[in-house]
The first five atom37 places (N, CA, C, CB, O) and aatype in JSON, in Angstrom:
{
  "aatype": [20, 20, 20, 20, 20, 20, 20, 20, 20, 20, 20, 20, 20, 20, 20, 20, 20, 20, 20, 20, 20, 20, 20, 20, 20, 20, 20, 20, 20, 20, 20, 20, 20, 20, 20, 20, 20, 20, 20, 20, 20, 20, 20, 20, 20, 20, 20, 20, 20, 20, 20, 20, 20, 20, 20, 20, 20, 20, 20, 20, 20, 20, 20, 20, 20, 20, 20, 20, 20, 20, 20, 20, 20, 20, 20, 20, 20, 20, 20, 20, 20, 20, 20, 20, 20, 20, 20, 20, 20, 20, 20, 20, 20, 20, 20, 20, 20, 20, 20, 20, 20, 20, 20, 20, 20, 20, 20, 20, 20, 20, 20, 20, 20, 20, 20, 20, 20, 20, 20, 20, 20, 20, 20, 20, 20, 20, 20, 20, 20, 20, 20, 20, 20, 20, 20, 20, 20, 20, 20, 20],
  "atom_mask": [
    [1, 1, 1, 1, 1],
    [1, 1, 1, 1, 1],
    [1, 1, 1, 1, 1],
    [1, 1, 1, 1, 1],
    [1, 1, 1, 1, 1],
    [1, 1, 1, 1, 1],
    [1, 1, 1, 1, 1],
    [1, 1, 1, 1, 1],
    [1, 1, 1, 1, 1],
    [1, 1, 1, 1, 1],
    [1, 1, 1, 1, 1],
    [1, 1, 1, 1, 1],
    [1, 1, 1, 1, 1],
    [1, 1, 1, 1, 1],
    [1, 1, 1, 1, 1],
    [1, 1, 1, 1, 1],
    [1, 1, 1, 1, 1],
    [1, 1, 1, 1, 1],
    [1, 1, 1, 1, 1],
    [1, 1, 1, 1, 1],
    [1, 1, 1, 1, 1],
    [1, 1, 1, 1, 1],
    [1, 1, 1, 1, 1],
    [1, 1, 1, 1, 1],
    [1, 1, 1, 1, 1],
    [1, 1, 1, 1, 1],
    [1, 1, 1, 1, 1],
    [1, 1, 1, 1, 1],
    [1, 1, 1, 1, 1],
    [1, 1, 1, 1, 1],
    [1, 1, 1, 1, 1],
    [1, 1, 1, 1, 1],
    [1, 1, 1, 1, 1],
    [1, 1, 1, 1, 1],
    [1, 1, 1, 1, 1],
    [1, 1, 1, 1, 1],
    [1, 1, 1, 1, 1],
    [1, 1, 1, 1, 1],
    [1, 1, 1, 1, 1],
    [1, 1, 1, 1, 1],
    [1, 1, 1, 1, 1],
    [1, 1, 1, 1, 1],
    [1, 1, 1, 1, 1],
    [1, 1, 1, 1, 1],
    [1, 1, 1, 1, 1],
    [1, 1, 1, 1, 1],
    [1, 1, 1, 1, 1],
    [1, 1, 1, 1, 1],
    [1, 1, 1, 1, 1],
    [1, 1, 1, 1, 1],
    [1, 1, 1, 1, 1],
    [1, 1, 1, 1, 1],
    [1, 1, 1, 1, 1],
    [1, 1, 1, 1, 1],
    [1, 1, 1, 1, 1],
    [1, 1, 1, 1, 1],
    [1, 1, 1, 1, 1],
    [1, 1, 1, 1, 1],
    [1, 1, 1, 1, 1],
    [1, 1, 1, 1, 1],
    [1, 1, 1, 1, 1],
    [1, 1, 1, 1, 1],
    [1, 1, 1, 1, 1],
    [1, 1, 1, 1, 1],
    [1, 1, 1, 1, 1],
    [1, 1, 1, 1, 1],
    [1, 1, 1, 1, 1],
    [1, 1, 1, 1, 1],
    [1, 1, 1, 1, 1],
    [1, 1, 1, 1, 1],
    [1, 1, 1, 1, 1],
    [1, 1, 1, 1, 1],
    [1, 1, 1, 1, 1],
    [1, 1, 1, 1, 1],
    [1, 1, 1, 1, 1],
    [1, 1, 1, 1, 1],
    [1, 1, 1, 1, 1],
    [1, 1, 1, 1, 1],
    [1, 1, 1, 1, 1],
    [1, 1, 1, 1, 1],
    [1, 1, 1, 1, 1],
    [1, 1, 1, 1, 1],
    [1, 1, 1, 1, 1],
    [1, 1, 1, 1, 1],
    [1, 1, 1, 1, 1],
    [1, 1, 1, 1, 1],
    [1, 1, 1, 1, 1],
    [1, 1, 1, 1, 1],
    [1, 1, 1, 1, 1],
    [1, 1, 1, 1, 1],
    [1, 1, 1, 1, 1],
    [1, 1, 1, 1, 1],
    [1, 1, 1, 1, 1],
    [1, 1, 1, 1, 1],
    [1, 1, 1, 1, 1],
    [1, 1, 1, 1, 1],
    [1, 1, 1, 1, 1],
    [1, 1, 1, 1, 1],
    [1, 1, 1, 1, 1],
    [1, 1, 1, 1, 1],
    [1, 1, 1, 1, 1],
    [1, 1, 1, 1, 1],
    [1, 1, 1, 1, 1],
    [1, 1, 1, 1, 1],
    [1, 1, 1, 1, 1],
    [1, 1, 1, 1, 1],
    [1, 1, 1, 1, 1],
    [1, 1, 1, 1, 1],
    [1, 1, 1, 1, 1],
    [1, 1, 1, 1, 1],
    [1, 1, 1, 1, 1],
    [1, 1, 1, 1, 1],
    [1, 1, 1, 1, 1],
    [1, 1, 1, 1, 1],
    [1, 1, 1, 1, 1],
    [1, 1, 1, 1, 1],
    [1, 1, 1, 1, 1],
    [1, 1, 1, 1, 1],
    [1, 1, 1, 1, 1],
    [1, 1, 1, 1, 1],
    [1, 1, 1, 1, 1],
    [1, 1, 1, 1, 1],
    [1, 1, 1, 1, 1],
    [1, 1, 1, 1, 1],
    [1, 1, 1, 1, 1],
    [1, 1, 1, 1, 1],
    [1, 1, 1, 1, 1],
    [1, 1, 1, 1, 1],
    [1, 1, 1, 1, 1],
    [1, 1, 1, 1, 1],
    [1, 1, 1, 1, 1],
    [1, 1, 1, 1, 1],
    [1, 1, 1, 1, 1],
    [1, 1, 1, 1, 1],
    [1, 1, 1, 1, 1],
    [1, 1, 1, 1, 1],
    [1, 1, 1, 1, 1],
    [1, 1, 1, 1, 1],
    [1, 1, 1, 1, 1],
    [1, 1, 1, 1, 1]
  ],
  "atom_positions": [
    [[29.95, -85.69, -59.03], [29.76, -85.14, -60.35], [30.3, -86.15, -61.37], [30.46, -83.76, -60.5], [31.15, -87.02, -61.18]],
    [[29.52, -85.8, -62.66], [29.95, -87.48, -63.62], [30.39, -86.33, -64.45], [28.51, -89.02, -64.43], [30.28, -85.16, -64.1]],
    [[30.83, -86.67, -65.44], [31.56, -86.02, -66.73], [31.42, -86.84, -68.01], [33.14, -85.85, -66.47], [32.01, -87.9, -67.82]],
    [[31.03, -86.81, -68.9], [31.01, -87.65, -70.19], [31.5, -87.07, -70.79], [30.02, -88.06, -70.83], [31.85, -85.92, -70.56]],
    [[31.76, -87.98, -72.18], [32.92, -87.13, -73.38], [32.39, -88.05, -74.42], [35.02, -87.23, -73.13], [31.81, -89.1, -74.15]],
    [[32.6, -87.66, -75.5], [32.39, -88.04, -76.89], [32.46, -87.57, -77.9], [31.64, -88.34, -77.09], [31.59, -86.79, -78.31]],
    [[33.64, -87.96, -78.7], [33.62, -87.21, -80.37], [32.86, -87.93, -81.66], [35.27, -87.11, -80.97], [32.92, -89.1, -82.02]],
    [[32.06, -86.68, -82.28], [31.21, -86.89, -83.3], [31.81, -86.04, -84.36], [29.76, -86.57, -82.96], [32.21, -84.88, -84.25]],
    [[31.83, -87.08, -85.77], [32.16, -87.2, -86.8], [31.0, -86.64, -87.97], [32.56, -88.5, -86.78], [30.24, -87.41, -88.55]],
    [[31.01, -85.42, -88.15], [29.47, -85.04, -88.33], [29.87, -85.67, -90.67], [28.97, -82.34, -87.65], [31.04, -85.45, -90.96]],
    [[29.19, -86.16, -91.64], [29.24, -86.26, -92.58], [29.52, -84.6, -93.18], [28.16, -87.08, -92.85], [29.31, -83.6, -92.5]],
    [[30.08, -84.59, -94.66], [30.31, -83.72, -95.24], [28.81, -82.66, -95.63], [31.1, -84.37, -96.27], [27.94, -83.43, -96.04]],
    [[28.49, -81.78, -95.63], [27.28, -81.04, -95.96], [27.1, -79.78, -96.98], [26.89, -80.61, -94.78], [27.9, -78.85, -96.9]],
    [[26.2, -79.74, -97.81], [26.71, -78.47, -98.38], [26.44, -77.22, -97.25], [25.88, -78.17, -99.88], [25.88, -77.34, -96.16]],
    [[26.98, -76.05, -97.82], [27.16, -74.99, -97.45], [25.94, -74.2, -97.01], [27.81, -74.51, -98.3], [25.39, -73.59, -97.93]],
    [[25.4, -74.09, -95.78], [23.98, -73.8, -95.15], [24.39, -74.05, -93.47], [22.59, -75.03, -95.83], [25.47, -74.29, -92.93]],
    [[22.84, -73.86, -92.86], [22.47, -73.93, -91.72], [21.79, -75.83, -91.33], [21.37, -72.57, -91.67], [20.72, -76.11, -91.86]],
    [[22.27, -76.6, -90.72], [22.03, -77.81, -90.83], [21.65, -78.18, -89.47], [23.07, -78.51, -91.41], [22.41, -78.02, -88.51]],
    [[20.01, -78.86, -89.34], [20.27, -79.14, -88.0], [20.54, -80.16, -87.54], [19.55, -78.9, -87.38], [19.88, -81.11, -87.96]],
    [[21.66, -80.44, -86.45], [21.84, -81.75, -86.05], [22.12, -82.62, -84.68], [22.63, -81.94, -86.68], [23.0, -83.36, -84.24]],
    [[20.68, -82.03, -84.23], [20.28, -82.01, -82.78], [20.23, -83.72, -82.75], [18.65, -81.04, -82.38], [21.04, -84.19, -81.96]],
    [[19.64, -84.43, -83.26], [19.34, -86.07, -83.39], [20.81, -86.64, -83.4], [18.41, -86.57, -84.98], [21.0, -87.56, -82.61]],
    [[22.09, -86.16, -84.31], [22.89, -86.67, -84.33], [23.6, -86.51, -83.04], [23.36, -86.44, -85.33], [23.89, -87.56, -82.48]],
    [[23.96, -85.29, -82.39], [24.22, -85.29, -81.18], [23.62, -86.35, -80.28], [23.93, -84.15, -80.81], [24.3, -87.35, -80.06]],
    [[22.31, -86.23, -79.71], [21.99, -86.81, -78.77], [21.94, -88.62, -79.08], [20.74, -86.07, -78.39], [21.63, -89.4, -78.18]],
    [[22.2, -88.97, -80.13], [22.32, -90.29, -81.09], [23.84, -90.36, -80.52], [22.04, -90.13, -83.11], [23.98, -91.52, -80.13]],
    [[25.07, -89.63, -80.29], [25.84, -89.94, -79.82], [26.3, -89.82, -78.92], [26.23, -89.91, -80.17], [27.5, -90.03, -78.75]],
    [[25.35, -89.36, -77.86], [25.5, -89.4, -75.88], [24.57, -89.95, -75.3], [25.47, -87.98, -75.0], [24.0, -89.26, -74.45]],
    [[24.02, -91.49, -75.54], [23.13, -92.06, -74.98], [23.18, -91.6, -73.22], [23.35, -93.57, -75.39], [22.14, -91.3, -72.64]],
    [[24.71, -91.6, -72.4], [24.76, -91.66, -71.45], [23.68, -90.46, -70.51], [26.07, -91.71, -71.42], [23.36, -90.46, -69.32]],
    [[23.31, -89.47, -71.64], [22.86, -88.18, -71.22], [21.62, -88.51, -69.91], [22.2, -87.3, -72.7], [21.43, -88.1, -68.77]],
    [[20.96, -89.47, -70.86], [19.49, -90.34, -69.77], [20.42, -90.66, -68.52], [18.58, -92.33, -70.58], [19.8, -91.53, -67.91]],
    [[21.57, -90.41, -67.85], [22.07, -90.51, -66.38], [22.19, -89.51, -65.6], [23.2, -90.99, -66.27], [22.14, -89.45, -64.37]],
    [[22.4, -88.55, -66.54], [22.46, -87.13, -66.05], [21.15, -86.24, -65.27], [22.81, -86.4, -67.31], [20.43, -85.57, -66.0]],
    [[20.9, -86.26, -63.85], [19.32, -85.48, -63.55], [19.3, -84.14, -63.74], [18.75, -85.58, -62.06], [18.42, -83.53, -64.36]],
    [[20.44, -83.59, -63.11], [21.08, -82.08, -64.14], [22.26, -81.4, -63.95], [20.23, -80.82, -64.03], [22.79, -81.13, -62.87]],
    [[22.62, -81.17, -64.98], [23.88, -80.86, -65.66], [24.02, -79.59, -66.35], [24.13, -81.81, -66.58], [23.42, -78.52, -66.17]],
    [[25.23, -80.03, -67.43], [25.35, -79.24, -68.45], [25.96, -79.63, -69.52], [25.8, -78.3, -68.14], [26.96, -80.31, -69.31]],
    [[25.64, -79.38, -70.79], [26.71, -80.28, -72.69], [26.79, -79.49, -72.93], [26.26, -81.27, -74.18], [25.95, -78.62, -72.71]],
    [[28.17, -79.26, -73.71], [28.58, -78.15, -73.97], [29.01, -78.91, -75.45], [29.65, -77.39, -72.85], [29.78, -79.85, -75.27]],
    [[28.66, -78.67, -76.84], [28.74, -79.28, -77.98], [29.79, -78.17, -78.55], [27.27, -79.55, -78.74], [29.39, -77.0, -78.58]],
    [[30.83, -78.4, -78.9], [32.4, -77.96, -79.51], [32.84, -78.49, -80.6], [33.53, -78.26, -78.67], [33.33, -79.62, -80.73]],
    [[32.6, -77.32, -81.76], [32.94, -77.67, -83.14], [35.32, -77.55, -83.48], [31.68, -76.09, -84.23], [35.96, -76.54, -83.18]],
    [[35.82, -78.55, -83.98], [36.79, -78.37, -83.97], [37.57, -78.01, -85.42], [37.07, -79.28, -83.3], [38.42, -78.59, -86.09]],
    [[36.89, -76.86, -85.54], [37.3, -76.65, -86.98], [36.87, -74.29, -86.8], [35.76, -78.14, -88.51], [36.36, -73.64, -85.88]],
    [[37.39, -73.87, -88.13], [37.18, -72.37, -88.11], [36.71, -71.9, -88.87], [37.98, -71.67, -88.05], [36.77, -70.67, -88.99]],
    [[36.07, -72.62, -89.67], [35.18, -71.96, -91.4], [33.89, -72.71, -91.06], [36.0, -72.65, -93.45], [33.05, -72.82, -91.95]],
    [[33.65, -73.26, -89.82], [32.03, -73.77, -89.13], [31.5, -73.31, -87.96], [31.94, -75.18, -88.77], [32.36, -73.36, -87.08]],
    [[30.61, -72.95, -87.62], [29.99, -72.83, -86.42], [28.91, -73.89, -85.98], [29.44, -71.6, -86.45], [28.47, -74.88, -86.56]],
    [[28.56, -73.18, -84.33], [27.28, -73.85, -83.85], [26.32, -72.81, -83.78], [27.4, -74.59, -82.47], [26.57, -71.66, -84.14]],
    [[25.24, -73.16, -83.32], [24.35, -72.38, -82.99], [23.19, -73.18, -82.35], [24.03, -71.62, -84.08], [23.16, -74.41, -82.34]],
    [[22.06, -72.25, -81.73], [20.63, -72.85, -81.68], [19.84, -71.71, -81.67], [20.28, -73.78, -80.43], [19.94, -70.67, -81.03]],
    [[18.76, -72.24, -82.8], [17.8, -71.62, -83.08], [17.05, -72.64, -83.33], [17.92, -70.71, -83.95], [17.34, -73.8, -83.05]],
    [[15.33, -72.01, -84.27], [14.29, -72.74, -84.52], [14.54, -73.57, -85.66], [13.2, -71.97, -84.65], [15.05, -73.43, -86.77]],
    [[13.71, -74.96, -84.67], [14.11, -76.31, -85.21], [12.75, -76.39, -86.45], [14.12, -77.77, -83.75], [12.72, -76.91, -87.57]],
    [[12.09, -75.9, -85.97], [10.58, -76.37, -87.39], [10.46, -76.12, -88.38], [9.31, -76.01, -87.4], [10.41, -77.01, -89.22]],
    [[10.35, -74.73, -88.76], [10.69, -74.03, -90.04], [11.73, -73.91, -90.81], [10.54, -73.06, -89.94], [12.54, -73.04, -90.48]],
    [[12.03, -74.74, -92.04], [13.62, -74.61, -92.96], [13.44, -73.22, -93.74], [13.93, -76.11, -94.36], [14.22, -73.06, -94.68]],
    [[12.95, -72.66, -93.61], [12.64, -70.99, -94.03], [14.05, -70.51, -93.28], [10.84, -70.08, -93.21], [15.04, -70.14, -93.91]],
    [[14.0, -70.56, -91.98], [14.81, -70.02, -90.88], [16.12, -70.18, -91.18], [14.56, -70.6, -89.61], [16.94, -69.27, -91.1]],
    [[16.43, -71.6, -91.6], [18.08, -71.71, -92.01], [18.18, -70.91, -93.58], [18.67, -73.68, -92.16], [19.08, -70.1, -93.83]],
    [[17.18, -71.27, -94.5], [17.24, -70.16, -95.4], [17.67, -68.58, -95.21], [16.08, -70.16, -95.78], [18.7, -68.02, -95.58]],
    [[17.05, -68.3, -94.84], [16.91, -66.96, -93.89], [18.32, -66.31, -93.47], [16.11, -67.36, -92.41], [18.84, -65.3, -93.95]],
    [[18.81, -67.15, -92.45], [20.02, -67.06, -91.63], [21.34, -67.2, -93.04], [20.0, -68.56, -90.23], [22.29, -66.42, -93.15]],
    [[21.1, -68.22, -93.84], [22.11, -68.04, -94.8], [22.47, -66.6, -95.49], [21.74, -68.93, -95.79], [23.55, -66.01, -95.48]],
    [[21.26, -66.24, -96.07], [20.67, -65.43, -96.94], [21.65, -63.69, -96.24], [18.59, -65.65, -96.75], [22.29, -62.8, -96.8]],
    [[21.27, -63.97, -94.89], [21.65, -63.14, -93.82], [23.62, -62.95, -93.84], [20.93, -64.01, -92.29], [24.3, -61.95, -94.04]],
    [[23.92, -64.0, -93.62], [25.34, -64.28, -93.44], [26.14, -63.49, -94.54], [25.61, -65.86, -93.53], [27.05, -62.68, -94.41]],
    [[25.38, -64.08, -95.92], [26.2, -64.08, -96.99], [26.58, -62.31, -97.28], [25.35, -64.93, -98.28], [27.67, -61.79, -97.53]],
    [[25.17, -61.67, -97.14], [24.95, -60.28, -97.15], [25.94, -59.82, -96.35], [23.65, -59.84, -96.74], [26.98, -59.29, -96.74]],
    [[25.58, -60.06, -95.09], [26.67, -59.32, -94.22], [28.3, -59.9, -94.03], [26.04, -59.29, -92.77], [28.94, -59.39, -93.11]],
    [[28.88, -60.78, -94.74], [29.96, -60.91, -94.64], [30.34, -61.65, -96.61], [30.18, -61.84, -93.09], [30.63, -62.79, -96.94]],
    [[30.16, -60.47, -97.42], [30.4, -61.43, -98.74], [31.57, -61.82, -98.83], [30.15, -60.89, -100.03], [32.48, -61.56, -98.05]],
    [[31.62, -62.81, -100.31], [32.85, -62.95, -100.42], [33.48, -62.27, -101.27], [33.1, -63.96, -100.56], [32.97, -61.16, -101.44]],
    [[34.66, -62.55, -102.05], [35.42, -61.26, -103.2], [35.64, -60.24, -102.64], [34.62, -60.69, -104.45], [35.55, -59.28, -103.4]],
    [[35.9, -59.97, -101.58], [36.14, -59.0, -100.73], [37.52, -58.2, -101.4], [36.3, -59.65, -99.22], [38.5, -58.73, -100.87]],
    [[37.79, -57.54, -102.01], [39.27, -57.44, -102.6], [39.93, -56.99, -101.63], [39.53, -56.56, -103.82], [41.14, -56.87, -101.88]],
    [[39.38, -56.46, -99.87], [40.38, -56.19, -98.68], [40.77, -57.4, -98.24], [39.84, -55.4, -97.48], [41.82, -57.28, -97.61]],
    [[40.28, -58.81, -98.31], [40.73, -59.76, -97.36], [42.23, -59.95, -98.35], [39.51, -61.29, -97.08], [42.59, -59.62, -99.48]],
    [[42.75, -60.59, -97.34], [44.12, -60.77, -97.58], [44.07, -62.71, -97.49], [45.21, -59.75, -96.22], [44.72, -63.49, -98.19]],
    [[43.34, -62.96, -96.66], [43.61, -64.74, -96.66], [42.76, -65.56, -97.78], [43.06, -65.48, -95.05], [41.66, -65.84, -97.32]],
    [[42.9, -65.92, -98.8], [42.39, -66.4, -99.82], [43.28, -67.61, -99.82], [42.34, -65.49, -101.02], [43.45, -67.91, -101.0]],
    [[43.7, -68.15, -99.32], [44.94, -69.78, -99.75], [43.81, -70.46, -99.84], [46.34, -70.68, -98.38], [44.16, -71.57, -100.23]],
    [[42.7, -70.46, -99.72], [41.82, -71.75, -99.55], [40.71, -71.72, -100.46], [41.23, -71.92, -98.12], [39.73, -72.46, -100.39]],
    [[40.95, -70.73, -101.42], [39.39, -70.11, -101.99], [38.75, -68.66, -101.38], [38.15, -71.31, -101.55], [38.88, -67.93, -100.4]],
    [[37.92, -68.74, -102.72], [36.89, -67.17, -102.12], [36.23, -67.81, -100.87], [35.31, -66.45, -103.44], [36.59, -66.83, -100.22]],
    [[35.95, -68.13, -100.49], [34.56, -68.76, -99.64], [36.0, -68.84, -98.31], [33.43, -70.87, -100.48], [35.52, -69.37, -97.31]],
    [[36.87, -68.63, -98.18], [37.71, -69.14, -96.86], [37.34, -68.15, -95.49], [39.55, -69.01, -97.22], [36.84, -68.33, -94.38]],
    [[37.89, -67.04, -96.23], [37.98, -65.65, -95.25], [36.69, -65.42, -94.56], [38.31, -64.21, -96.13], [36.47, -65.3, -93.35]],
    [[35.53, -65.34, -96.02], [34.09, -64.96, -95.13], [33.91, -66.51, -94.49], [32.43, -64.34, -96.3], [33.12, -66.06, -93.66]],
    [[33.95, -67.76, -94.21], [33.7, -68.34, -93.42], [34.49, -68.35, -92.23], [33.53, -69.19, -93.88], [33.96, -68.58, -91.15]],
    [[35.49, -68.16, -92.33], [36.32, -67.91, -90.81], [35.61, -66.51, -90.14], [38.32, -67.55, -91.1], [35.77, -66.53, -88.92]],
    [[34.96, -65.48, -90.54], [34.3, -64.48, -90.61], [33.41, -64.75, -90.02], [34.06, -64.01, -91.59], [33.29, -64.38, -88.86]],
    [[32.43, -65.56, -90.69], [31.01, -65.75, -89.78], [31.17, -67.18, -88.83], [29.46, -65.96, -90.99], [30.18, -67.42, -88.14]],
    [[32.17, -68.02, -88.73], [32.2, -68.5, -87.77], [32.21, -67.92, -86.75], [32.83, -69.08, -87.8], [31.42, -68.22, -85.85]],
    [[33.21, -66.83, -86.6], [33.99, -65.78, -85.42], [32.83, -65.61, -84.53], [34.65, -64.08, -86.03], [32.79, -65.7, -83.3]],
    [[31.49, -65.22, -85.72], [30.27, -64.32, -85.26], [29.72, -65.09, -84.76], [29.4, -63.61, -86.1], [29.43, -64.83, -83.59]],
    [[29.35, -66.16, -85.19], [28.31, -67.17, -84.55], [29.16, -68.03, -83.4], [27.61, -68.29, -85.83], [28.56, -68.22, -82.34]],
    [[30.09, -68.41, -83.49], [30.85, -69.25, -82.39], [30.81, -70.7, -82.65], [30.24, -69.04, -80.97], [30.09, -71.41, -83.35]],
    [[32.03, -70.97, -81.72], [32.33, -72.81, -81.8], [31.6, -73.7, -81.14], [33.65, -73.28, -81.26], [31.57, -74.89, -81.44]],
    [[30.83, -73.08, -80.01], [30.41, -74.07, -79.75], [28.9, -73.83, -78.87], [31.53, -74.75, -79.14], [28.58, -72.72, -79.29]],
    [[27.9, -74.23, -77.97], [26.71, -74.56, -77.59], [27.18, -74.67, -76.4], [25.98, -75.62, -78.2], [28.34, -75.02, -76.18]],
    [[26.24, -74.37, -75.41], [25.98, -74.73, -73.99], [24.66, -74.75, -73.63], [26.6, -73.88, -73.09], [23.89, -73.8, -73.7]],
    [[24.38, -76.01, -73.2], [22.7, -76.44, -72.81], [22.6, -77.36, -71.82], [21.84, -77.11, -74.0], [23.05, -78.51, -71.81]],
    [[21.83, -76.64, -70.8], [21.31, -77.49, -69.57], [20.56, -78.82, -70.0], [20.26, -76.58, -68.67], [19.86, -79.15, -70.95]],
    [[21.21, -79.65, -68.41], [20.49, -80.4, -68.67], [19.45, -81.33, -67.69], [21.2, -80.89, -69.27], [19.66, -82.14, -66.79]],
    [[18.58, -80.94, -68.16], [17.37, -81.8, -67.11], [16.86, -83.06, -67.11], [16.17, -81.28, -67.16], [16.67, -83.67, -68.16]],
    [[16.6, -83.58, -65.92], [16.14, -85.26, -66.44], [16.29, -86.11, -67.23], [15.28, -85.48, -66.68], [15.6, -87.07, -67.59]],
    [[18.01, -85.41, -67.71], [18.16, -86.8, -68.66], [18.28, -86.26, -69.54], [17.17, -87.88, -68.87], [19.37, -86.62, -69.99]],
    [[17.69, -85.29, -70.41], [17.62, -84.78, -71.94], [18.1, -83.19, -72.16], [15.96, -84.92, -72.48], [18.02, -82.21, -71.42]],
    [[18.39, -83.29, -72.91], [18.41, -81.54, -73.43], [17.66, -80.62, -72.75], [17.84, -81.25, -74.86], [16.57, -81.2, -72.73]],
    [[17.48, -79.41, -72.07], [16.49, -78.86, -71.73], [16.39, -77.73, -73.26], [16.7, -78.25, -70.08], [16.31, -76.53, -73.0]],
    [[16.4, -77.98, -74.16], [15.97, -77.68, -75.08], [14.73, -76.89, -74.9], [15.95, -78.65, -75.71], [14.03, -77.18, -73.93]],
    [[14.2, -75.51, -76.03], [12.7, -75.19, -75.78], [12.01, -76.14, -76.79], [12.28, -73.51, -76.05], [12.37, -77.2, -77.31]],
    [[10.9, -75.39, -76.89], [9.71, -76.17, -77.57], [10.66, -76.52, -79.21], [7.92, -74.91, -77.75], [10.95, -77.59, -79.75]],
    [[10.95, -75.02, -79.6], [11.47, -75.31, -81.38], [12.55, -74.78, -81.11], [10.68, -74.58, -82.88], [12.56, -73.62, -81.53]],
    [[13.62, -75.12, -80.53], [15.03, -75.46, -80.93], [15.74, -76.3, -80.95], [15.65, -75.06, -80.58], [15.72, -77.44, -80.49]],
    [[16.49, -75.7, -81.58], [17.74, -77.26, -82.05], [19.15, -76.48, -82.68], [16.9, -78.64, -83.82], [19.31, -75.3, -82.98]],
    [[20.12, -77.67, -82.75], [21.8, -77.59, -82.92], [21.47, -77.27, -84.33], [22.97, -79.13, -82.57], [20.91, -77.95, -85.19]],
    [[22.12, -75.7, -84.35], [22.41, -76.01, -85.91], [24.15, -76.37, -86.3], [21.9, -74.48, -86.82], [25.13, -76.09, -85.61]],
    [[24.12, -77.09, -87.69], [25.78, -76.92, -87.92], [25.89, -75.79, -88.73], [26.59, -78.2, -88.7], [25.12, -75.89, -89.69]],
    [[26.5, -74.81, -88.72], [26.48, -73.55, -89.81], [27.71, -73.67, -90.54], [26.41, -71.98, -89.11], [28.73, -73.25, -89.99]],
    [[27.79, -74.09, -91.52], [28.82, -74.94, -92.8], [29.06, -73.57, -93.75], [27.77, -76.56, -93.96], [28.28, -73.25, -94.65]],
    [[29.96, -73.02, -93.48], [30.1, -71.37, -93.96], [31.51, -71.98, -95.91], [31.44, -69.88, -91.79], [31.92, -71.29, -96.84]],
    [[31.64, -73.1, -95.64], [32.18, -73.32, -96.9], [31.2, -74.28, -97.86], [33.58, -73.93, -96.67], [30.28, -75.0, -97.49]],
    [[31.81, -74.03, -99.52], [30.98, -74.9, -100.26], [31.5, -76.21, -100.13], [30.85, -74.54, -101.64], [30.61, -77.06, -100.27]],
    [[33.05, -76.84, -99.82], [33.31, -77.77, -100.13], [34.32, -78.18, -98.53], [33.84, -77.65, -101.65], [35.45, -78.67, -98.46]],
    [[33.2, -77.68, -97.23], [33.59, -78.02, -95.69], [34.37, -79.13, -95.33], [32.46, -78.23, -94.91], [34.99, -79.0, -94.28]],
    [[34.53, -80.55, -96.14], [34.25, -81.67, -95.82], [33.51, -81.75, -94.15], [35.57, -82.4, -96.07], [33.05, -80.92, -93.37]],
    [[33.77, -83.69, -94.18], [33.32, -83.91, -92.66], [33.63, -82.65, -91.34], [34.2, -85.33, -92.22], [34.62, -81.92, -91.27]],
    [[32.91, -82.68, -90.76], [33.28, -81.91, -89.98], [33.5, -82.58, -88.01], [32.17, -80.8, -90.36], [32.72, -83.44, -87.61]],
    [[34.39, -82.12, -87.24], [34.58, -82.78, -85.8], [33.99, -82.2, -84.75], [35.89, -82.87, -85.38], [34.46, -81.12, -84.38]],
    [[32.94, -82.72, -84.09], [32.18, -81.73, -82.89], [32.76, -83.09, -81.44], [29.64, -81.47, -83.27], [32.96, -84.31, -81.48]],
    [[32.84, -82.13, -80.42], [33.42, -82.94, -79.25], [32.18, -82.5, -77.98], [35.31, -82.37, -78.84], [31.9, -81.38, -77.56]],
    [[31.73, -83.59, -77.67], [30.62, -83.58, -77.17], [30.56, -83.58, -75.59], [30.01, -84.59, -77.75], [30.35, -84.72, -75.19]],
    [[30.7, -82.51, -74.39], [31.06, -83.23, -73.19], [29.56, -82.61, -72.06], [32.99, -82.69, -72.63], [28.98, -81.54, -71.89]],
    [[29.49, -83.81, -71.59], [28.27, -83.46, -70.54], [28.91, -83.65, -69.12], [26.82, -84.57, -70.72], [29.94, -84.31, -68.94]],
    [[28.07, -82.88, -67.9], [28.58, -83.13, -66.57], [27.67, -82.52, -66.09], [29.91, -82.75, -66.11], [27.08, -81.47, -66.37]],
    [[27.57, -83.75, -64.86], [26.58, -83.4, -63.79], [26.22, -84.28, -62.7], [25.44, -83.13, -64.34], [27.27, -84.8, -62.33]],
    [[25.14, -84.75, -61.94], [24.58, -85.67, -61.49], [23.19, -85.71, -61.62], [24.94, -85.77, -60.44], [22.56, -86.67, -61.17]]
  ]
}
């Protein structure tokens, strides 16, 4: 069994659903060694998530925002953690929901990805900066 590792430095983004399936696999060339496995993509932060959904349509990350915001607003006058801004609490909120991190097989080398999916980054603050995803594959 092989094991790879790699940390990715994702740029600062505004506040949305971002996909960044290219940047991942842009930083695990080794993946083409792998015949099958498993990557498990791990965001290291708590006001971001991962996810995968459909990669074609930007309606969808629209959508999913649109979704979030509704069901977890902010100005909440019950939250109690505000040190960071309005926008803190409901992003630690919908991170919780969506999760830190991805798990995806892997076949022949590549993602076994479907037809239209892909990594989203889900950036639940307006002003996230960079964000740290830790990238580890294993298999033979």
């Amino acid at each position: 069994m092989k094991f790879i590792q790699q940390p990715l430095r994702l740029k600062a983004r505004k506040r949305g659903f971002h996909l960044i399936t290219a940047e991942v696999l842009q930083a695990l060339p080794q993946l083409r060694e792998l015949k099958v496995g498993v990557c498990q993509v791990f965001i290291q932060h708590t006001s971001a998530s991962l996810t995968l959904n459909e990669n074609a349509d930007p309606t969808v990350r629209q959508d999913f925002e649109t979704f979030f915001n509704k069901a977890v607003p902010e100005n909440d006058p019950d939250y109690l953690h505000n040190y960071e801004g309005e926008d803190d609490m409901p992003a630690h909120l919908k991170a919780a929901l969506l999760g830190s991190s991805v798990l995806i097989p892997i076949q022949n080398g590549r993602l076994a990805l479907g037809m239209w999916q892909g990594i989203y980054l889900c950036e639940h603050r307006d002003d996230g900066g960079p964000r740290n995803l830790l990238i580890t594959a294993w298999g033979e």
